[in-house]
C-alpha positions as CSV (number, residue, x, y, z in Angstrom):
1,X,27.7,58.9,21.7
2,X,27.4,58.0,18.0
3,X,24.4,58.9,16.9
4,X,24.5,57.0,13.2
5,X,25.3,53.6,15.5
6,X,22.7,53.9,18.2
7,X,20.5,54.5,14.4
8,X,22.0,50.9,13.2
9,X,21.4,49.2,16.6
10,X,18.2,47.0,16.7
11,X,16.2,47.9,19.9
12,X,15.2,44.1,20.7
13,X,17.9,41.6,19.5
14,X,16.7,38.5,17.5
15,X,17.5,36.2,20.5
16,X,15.4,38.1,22.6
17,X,12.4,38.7,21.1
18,X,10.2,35.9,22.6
19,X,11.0,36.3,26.4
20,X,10.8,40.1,25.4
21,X,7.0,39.4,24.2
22,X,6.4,37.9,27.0
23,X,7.6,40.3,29.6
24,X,5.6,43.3,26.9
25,X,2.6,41.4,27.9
26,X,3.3,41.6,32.1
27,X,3.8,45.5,31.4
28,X,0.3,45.3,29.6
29,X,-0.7,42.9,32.6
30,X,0.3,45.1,35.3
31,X,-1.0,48.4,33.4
32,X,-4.8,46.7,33.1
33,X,-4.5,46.2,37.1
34,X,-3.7,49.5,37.6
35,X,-6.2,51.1,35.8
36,X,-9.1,49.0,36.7
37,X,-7.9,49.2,40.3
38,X,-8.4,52.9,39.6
39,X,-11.8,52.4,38.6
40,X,-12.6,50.4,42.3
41,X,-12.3,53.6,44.0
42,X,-15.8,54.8,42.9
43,X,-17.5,51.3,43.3
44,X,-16.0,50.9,46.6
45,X,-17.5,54.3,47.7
46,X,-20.7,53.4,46.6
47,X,-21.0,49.6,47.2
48,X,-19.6,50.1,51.2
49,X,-20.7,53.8,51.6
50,X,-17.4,55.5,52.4
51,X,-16.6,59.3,51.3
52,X,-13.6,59.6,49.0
53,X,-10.8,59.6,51.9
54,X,-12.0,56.3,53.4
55,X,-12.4,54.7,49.1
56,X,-8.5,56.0,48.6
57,X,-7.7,53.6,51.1
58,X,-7.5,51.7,47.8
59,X,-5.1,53.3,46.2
60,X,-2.9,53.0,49.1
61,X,-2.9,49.4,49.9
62,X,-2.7,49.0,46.2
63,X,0.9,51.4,45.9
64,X,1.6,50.9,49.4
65,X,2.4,47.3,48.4
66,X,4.5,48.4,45.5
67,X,6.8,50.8,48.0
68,X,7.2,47.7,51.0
69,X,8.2,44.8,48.8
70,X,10.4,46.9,46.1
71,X,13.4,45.8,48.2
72,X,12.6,42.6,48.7
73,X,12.1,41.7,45.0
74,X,15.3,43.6,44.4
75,X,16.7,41.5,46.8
76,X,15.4,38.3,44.9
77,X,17.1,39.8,41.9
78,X,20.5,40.1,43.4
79,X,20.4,36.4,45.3
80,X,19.0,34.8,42.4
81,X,18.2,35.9,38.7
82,X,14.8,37.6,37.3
83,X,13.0,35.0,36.2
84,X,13.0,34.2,39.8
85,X,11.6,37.7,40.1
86,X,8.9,37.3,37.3
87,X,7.8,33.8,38.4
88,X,7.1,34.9,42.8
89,X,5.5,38.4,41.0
90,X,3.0,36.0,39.0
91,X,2.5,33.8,42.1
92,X,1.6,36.7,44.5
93,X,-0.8,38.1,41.8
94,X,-2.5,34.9,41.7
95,X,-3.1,34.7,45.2
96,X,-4.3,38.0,45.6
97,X,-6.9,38.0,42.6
98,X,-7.8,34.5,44.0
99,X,-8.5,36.3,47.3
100,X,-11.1,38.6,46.4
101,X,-13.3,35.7,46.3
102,X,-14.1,35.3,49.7
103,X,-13.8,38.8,50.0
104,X,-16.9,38.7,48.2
105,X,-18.8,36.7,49.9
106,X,-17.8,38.5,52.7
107,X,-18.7,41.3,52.1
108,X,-16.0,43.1,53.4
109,X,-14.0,46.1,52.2
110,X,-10.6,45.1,55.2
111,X,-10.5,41.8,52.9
112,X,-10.4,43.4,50.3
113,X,-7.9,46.0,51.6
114,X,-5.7,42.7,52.3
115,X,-6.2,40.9,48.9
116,X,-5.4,44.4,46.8
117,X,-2.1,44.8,49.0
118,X,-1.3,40.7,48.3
119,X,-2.1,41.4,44.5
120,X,0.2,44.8,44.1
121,X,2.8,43.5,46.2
122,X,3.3,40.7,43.0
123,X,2.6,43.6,40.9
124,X,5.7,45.7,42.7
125,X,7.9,42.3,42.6
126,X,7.2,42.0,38.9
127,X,7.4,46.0,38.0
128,X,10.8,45.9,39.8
129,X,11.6,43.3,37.8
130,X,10.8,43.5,34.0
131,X,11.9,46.8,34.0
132,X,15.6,46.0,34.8
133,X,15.2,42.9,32.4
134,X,14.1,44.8,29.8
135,X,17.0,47.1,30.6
136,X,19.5,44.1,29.4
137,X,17.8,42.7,26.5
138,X,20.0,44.4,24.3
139,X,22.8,47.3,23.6
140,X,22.7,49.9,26.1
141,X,22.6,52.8,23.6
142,X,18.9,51.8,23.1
143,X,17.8,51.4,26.7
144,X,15.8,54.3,27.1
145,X,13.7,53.6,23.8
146,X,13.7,50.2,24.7
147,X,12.3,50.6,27.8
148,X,9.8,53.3,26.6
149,X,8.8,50.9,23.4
150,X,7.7,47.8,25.9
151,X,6.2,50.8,28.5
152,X,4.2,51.5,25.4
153,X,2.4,48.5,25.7
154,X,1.6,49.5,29.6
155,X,-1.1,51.9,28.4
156,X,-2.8,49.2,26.2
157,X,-3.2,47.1,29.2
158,X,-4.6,50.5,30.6
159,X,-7.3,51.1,28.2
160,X,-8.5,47.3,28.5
161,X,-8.2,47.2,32.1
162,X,-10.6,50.5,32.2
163,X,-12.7,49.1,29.4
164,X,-13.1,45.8,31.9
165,X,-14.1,47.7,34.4
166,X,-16.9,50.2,32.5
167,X,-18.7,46.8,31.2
168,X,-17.7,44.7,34.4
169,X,-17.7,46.8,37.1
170,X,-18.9,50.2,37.0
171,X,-22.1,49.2,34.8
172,X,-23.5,46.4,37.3
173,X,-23.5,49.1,39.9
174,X,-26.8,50.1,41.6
175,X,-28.0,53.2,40.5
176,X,-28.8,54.0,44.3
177,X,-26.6,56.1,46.2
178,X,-25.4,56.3,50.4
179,X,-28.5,57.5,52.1
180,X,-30.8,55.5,49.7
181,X,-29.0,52.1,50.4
182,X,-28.9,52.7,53.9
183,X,-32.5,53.6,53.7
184,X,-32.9,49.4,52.4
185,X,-34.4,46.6,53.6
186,X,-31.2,44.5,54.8
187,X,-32.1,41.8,52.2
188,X,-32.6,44.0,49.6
189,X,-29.3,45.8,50.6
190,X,-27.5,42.4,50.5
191,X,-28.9,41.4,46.8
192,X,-27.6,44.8,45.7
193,X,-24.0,44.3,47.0
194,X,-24.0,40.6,46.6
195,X,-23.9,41.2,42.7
196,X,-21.8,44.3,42.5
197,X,-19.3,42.0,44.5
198,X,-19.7,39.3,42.1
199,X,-19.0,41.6,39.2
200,X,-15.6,43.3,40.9
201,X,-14.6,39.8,40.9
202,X,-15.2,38.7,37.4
203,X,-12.4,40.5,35.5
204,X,-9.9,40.1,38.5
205,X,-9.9,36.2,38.6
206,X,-10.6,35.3,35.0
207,X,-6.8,37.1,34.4
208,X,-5.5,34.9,36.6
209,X,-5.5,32.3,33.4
210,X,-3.4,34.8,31.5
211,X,-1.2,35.2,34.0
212,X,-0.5,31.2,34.5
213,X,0.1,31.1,30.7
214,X,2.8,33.3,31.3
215,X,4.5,31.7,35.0
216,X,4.6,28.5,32.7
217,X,6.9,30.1,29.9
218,X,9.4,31.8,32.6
219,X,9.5,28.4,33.9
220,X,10.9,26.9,31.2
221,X,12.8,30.2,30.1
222,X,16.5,30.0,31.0
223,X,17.9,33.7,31.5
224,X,21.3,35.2,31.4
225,X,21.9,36.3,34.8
226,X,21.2,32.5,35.9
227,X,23.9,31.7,33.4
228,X,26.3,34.4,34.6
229,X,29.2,33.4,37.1
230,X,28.3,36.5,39.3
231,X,28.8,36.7,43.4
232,X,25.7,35.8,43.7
233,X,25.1,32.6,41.4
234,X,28.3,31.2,43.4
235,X,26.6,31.8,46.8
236,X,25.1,28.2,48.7
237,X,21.5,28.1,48.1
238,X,21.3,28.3,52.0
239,X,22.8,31.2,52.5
240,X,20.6,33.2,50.0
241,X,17.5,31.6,51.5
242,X,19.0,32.6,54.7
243,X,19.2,36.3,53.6
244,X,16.0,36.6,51.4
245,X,14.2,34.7,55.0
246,X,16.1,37.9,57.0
247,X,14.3,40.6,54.7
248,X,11.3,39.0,55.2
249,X,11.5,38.6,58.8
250,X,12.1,42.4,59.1
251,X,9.2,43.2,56.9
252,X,7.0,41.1,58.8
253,X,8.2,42.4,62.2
254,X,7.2,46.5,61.9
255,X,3.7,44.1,60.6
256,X,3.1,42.4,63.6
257,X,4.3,45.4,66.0
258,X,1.4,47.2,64.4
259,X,-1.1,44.3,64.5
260,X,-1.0,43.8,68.4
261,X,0.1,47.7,69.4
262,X,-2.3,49.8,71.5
263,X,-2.0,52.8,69.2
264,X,-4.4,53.2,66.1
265,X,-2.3,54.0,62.4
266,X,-3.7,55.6,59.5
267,X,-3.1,53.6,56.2
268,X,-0.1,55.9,55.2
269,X,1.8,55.7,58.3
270,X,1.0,51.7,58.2
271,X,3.3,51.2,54.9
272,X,5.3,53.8,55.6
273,X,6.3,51.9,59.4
274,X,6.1,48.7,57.4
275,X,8.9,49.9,54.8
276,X,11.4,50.1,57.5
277,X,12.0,46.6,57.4
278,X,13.3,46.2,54.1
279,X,15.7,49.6,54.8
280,X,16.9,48.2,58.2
281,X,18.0,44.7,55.9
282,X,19.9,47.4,53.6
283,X,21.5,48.8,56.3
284,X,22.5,45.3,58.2
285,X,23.6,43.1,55.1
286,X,27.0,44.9,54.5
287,X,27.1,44.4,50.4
288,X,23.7,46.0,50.3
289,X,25.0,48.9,52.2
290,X,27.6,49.6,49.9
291,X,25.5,49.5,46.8
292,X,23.4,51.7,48.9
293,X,25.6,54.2,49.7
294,X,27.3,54.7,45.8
295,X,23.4,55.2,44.9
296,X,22.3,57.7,47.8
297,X,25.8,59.6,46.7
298,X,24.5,59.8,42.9
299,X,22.5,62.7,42.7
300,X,21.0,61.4,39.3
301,X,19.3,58.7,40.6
302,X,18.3,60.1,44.1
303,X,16.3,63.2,42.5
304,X,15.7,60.5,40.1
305,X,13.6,58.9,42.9
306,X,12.2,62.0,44.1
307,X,10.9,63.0,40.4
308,X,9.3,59.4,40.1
309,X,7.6,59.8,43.5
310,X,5.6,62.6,42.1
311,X,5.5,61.6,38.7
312,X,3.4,58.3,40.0
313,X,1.5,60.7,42.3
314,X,0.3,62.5,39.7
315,X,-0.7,60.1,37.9
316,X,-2.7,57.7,40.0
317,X,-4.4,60.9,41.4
318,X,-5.2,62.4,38.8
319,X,-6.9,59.2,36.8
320,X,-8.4,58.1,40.0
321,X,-10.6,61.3,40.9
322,X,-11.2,61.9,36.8
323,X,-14.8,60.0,37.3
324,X,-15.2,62.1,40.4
325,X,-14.5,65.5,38.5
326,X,-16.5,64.6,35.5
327,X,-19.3,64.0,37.7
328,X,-18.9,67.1,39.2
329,X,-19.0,69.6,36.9
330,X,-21.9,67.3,35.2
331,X,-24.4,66.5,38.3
332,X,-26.1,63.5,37.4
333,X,-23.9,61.7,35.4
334,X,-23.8,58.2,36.5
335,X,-19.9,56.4,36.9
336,X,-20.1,54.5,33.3
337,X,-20.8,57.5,31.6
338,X,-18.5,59.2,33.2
339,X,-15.7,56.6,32.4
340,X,-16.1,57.6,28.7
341,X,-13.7,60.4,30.2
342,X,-11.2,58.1,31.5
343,X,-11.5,55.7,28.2
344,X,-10.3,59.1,26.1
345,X,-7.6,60.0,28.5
346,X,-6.0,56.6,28.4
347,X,-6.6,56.7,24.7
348,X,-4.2,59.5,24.5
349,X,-1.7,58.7,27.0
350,X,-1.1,55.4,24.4
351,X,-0.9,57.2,21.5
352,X,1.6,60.4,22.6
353,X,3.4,57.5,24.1
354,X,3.9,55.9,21.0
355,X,4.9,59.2,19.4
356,X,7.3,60.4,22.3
357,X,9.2,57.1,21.8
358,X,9.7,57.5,18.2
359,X,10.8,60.9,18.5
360,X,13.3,59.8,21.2
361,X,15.5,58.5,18.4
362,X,15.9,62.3,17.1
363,X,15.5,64.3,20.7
364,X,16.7,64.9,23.5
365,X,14.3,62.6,26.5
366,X,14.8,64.9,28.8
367,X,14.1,68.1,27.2
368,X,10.6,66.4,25.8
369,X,10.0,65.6,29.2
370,X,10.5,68.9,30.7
371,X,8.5,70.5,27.8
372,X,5.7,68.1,28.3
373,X,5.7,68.7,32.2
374,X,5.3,72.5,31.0
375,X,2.3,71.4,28.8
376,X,0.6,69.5,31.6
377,X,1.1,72.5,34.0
378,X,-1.1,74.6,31.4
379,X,-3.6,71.6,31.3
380,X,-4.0,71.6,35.3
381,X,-4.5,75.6,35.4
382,X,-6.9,75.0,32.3
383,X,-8.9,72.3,34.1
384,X,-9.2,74.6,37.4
385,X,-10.2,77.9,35.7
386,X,-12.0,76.8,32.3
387,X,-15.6,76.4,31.4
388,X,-17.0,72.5,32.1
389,X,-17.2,72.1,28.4
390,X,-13.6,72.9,27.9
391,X,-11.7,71.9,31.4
392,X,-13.2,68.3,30.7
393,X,-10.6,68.1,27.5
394,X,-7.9,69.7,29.5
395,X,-8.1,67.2,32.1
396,X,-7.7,64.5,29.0
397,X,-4.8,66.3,28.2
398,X,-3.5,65.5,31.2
399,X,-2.8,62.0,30.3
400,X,-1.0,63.0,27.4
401,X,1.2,65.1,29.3
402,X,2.3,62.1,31.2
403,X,3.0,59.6,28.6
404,X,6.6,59.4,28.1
405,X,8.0,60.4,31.5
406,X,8.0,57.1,33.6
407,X,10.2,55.3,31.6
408,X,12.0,58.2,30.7
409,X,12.5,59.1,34.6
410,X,13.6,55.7,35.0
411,X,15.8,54.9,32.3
412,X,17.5,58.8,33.4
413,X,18.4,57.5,36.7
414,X,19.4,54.2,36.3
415,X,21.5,54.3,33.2
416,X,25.7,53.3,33.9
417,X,24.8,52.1,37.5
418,X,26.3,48.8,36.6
419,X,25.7,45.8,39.7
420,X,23.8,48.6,41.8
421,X,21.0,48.5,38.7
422,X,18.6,45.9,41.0
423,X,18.4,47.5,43.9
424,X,17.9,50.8,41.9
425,X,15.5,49.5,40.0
426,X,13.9,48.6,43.9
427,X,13.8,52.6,45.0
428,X,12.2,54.0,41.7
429,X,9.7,51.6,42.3
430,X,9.7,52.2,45.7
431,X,8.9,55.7,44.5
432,X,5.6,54.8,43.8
433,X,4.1,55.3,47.1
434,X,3.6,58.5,45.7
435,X,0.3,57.2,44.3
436,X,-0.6,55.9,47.7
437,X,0.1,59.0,49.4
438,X,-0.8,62.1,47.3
439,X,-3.9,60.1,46.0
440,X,-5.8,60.0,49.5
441,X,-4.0,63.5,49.9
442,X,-6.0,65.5,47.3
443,X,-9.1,62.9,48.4
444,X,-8.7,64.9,52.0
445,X,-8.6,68.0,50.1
446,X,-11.8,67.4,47.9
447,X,-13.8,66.4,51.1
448,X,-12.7,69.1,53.6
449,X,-12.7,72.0,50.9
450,X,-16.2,70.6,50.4
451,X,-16.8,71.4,54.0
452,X,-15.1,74.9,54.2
453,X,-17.1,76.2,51.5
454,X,-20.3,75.1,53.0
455,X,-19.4,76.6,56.1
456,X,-18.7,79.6,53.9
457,X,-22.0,79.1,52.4
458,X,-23.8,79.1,55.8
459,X,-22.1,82.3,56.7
460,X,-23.5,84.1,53.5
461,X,-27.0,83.6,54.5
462,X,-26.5,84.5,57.9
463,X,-26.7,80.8,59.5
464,X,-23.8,81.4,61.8
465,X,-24.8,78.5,64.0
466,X,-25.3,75.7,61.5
467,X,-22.0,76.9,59.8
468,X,-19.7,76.1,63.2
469,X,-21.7,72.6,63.3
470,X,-20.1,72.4,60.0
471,X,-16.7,73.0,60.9
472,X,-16.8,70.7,63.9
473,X,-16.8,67.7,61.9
474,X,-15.0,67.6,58.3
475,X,-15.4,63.9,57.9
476,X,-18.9,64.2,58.3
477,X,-21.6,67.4,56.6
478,X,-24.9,67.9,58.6
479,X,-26.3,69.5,55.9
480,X,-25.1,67.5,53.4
481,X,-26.8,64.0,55.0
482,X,-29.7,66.3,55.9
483,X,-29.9,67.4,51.6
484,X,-29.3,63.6,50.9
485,X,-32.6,62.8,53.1
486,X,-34.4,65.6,51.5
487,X,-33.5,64.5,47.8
488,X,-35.5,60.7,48.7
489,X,-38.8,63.1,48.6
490,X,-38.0,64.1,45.0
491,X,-38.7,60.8,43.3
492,X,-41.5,60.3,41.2
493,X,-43.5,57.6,40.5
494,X,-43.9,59.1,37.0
495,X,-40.3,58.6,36.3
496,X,-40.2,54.8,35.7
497,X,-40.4,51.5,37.7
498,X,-37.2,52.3,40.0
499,X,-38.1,55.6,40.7
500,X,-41.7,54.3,42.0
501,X,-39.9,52.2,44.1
502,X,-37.7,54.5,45.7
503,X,-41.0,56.9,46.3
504,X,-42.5,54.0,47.9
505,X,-39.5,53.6,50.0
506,X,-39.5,57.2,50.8
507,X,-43.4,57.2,51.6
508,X,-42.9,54.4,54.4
509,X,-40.2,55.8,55.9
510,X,-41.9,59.4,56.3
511,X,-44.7,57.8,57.9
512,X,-42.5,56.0,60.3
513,X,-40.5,59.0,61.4
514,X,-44.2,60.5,61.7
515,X,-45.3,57.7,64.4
516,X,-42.2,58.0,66.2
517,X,-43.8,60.6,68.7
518,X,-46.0,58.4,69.9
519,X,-43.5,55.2,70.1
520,X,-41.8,54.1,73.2
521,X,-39.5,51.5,74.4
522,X,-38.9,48.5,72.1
523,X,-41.7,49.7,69.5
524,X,-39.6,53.3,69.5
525,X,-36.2,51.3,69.1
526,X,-37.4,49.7,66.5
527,X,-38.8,51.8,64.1
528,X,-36.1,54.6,64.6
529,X,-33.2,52.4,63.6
530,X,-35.3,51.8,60.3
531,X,-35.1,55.1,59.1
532,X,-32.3,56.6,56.9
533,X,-28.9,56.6,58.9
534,X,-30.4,55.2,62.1
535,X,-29.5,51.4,61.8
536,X,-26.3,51.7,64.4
537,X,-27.4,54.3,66.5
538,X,-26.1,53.7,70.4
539,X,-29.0,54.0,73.2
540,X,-27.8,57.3,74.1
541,X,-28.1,58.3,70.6
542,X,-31.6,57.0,70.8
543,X,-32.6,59.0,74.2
544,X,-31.3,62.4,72.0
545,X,-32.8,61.6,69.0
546,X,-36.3,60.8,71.2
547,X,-36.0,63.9,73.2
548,X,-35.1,66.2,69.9
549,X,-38.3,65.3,68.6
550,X,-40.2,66.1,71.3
551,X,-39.1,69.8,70.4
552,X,-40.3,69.5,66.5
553,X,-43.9,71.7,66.4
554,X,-46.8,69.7,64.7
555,X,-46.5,70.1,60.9
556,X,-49.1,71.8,59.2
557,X,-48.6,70.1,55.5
558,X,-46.8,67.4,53.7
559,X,-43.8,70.1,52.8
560,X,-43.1,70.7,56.6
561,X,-43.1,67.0,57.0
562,X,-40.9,66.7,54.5
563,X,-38.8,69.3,56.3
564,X,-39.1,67.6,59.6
565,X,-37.5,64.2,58.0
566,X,-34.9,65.0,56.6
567,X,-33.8,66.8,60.2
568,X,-32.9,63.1,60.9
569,X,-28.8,63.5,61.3
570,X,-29.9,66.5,63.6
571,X,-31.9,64.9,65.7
572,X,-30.1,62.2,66.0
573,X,-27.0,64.0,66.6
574,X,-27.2,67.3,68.1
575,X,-27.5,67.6,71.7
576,X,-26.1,69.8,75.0
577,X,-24.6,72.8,73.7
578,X,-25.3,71.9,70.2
579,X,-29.1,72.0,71.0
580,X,-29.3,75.8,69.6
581,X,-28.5,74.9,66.2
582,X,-31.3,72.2,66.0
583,X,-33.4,74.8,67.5
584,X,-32.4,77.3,64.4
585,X,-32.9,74.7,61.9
586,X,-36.4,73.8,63.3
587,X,-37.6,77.8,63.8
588,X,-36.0,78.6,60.5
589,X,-35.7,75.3,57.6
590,X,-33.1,75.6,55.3
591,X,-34.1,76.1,51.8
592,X,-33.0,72.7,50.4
593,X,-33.2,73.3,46.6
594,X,-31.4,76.3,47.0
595,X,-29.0,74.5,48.9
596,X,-28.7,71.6,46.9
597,X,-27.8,74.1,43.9
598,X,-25.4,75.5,46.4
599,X,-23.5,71.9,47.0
600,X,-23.1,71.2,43.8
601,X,-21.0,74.3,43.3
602,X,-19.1,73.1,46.4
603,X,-18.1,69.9,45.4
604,X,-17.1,71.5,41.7
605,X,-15.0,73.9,43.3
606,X,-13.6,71.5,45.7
607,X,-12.8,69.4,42.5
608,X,-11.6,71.7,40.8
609,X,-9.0,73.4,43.3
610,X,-7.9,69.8,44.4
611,X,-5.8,70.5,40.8
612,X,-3.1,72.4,42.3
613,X,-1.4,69.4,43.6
614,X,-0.8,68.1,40.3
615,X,0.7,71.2,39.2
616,X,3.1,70.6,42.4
617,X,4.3,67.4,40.9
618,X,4.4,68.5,37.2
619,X,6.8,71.0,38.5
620,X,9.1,68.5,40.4
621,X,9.0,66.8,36.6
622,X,10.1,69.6,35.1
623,X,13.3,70.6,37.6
624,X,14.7,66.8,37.4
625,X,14.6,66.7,33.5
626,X,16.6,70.1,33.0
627,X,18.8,69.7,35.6
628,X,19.6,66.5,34.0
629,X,18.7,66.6,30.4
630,X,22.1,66.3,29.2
631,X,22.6,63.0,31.2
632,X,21.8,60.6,28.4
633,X,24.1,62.4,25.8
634,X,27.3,62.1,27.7
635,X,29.6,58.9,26.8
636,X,30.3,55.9,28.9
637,X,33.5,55.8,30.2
638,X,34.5,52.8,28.4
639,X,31.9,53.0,25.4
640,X,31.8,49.4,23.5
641,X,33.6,50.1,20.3
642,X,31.3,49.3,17.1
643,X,30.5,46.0,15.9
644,X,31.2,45.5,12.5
């Protein structure tokens, strides 16, 4: 290629600029989504009291939806133009921001579940789109840095959409954690979560009038594949309603199969049956099966897939459990504080993005790529093995590492593919159910890690009983709920106005759990589903947790009280064979300040290690740019001769 022409060769042509503009600002649209979406993984775990695999489920409604309707909007492309694409994209985001209205009043995290799928699947509609579009606004030498000047504007959209959600979000939640909400008065619980609803809301639907601002321009906006005499602009309108109706029959079908089946699906394997709808209408549709088939046989663009799958794994993982790890290796540290994190890593990403993209004109993409990958290899090792006051900047430099290399994946693997561009643009975004799948992956690993090293814990000190009631259960740490209990008896009234009220709580509730003993019936009922963690218990639960405290011995101070209470998720647990390790908890209490210390250091570590998985993706990254780093560099086969 000629290097002093691609020089010469504006990136955005004068004709283009405006609809270019416009499309910049639904690549800094769908970027603020993203990252405040991000940012609903730690409200959601507080505001519904959910551990981190059950708040992921976030993440993977929100990419789920990217990976089920990348077909479909590819489909729209090829039956009708992309401002078709833009304008349905726009629509569906509308709806689904609208949505989490009643979701609020609802109160309910499924609603939400459904109204964040809604919302991404425009997001994946319009994704699939604008990239392709951008694609064609202009020579084809300057794709790539075309494509990775308007991605430059995706970060922006970041850094405002995590800047919306630190002032919107994340600082209107409750200071209170799981065992103290459940701990609530229903009303009070209600008020609490009432207004952190209201405030996820807030940033969500007020973008909605952005977003309408820019549905009206592509309304008007004529574009050049509408213009085009292709196949497709020749077709009936009937018989590319009739085809786009078939896709969506056949996504909707795996849907309802699900929906009234006997057998119970996790999230992943819910998108993952529901993408076999839009593959079967590839298969059927004989035109699409062709363009299928040059692309599967192009082993550019199939690793191309691959790489992107873990590219958008890493990402998405790794800025969704930042908050998590900075408030690990700082205990204490409250979610908006702990965003500061997330505000410098997104800071970064935007400005090495910037400088990648520049440099593009002089080096090679995909040996910056590869070398970058390298870089955020180090960064991953650096934030498993450093000290906290140095891993904390490594994990920053994470972001950085991963500036340039989505567009740079993508413009790799889609550049020459000529009419089978669309529905390539359609698998590298359907590539990004990586995010919905390694995201609740290394969520798994931070929560059962978190229960092998207590286990391991247990062992140390010769508590070989309560260690294999650990095991039994990863989703759910005895010891963990019972140190949750036991931190209610630290607050002070000395500490301020909430921390009086939360002693006060704590005071009522020990002297409830104290009267139980001499409760029965309704009176008993009632005042054991009051306590802590006891509002759903089952009436056999009731009988075990009434006959396990038949076995406590009389306390002999406030501390063994203390002790006694927060045996709650024991007693109300533990029964037949398990009855030994309540009996080795009562005869010998756990030291809970020590053990407190202890977790701490487990959930750190379990942070910590979760890391390896990124490295795992960085080094996917880093095969797929030098196997093909010379890709970009090799001529056309019928390069446009120079304009004069």
């Amino acid at each position: 290629m000629d290097n002093n022409r691609t020089s010469t060769v504006p990136i955005v042509p004068k004709q283009y600029r405006l609809p270019f503009f416009m499309l910049v600002s639904c690549f800094a649209l769908w970027g603020l989504l993203n990252n405040m979406t991000d940012n609903l993984v730690p409200a959601f775990s507080k505001i519904f009291m959910i551990n981190a695999s059950e708040s992921a489920g976030v993440q993977i409604s929100f990419y789920g939806a990217y990976a089920v309707l990348a077909i479909f909007a590819s489909i729209l492309l090829e039956e009708f133009s992309y401002k078709a694409g833009v304008l349905i994209g726009l629509g569906l985001y509308m709806i689904g921001a609208l949505c989490y209205i009643p979701a609020a009043i609802g109160q309910s995290f499924d609603i939400y579940l459904v109204a964040i799928f809604v919302l991404a699947g425009g997001l994946s509609i319009l994704e699939t789109t604008c990239n392709p579009f951008v694609l064609s606004m202009g020579a084809q030498e300057t794709s790539v840095r075309r494509l990775n000047f308007a991605q430059a504007f995706n970060p922006i959209g970041s850094l405002t959409g995590i800047f919306l959600a630190k002032y919107f979000i994340l600082a209107h939640l409750n200071d209170a954690d799981m065992d103290t909400r459940k701990a609530m008065d229903p009303e009070q619980l209600n008020a609490i979560v009432s207004d952190e609803l209201f405030w996820v809301c807030v940033p969500y639907v007020g973008l909605v009038a952005i977003a309408a601002v820019i549905w009206f321009f592509f309304c008007r906006y004529k574009s050049d594949d509408e213009n085009v005499p292709t196949r497709e602009n020749t077709q009936p309108l009937s018989s590319k309603l009739g085809r786009l109706g078939l896709c969506i029959a056949l996504i909707l079908i795996p849907f309802l199969f699900q929906y009234y089946s006997a057998f119970e699906f996790s999230m992943v394997q819910q998108i993952l049956i529901m993408m076999i709808g839009p593959i079967a209408f590839l298969l059927i549709m004989p035109d699409y099966r062709c363009q299928l088939m040059k692309l599967v046989k192009l082993p550019r663009y199939f690793c191309g897939v691959a790489a992107q799958f873990f590219y958008v794994g890493v990402q998405i993982a790794v800025w969704t459990w930042t908050i998590k790890y900075i408030m690990s290796v700082f205990p204490g540290m409250q979610e908006a504080a702990a965003s500061n994190y997330y505000i410098f890593s997104i800071i970064l990403f935007i400005v090495c993005r910037a400088v990648t993209t520049a440099l593009m004109k002089k080096f090679n993409p995909a040996n910056m790529m590869s070398l970058f990958a390298i870089a955020g290899i180090l960064c991953c090792l650096g934030t498993i093995y450093l000290p906290r006051e140095i891993s904390v900047w490594t994990l920053v430099g994470i972001s950085g590492c991963m500036s340039l290399m989505f567009p740079t994946i993508y413009g790799i693997a889609l550049r020459g593919l000529g009419s089978e561009v669309k529905l390539g643009a359609a698998g590298l975004i359907m590539a990004i159910l990586g995010g919905a799948v390694i995201t609740p992956y290394m969520g798994s690993w931070i929560d059962n890690t978190t229960v092998k090293n207590q286990v391991a814990y247990f062992e140390s000190i010769n508590r070989p009983l309560i260690a294999r009631a650990e095991a039994a259960d990863a989703r759910k740490s005895l010891s963990g709920a019972m140190l949750a209990l036991y931190r209610m008896s630290e607050a002070s009234p000395a500490d301020g106005e909430e921390q009086a009220r939360a002693a006060g709580k704590f005071q009522k509730n020990l002297a409830t759990f104290l009267s139980l003993p001499s409760l029965e019936g309704a009176a008993f009922e009632q005042a054991a589903k009051s306590l802590p963690g006891c509002s759903s218990l089952k009436p056999e639960e009731l009988a075990v947790f009434k006959a396990n405290l038949e076995r406590l011995p009389a306390p002999d101070g406030r501390e063994q009280q203390i002790q006694q209470f927060s045996l709650i998720p024991a007693l109300s647990t533990l029964s037949g064979n398990q009855a030994e390790v309540l009996d080795n908890l009562i005869a010998r209490p756990l030291d809970m300040k020590q053990f407190q210390t202890a977790q701490e250091n487990f959930v750190e570590k379990s942070v910590r290690s979760s890391f390896f998985i990124p490295i795992i993706c960085f080094a996917v990254v880093l095969i797929y740019g030098f196997f093909f780093r010379n890709i970009h560099l090799k001529k056309e086969e019928e390069e446009k001769p120079a304009q004069a």
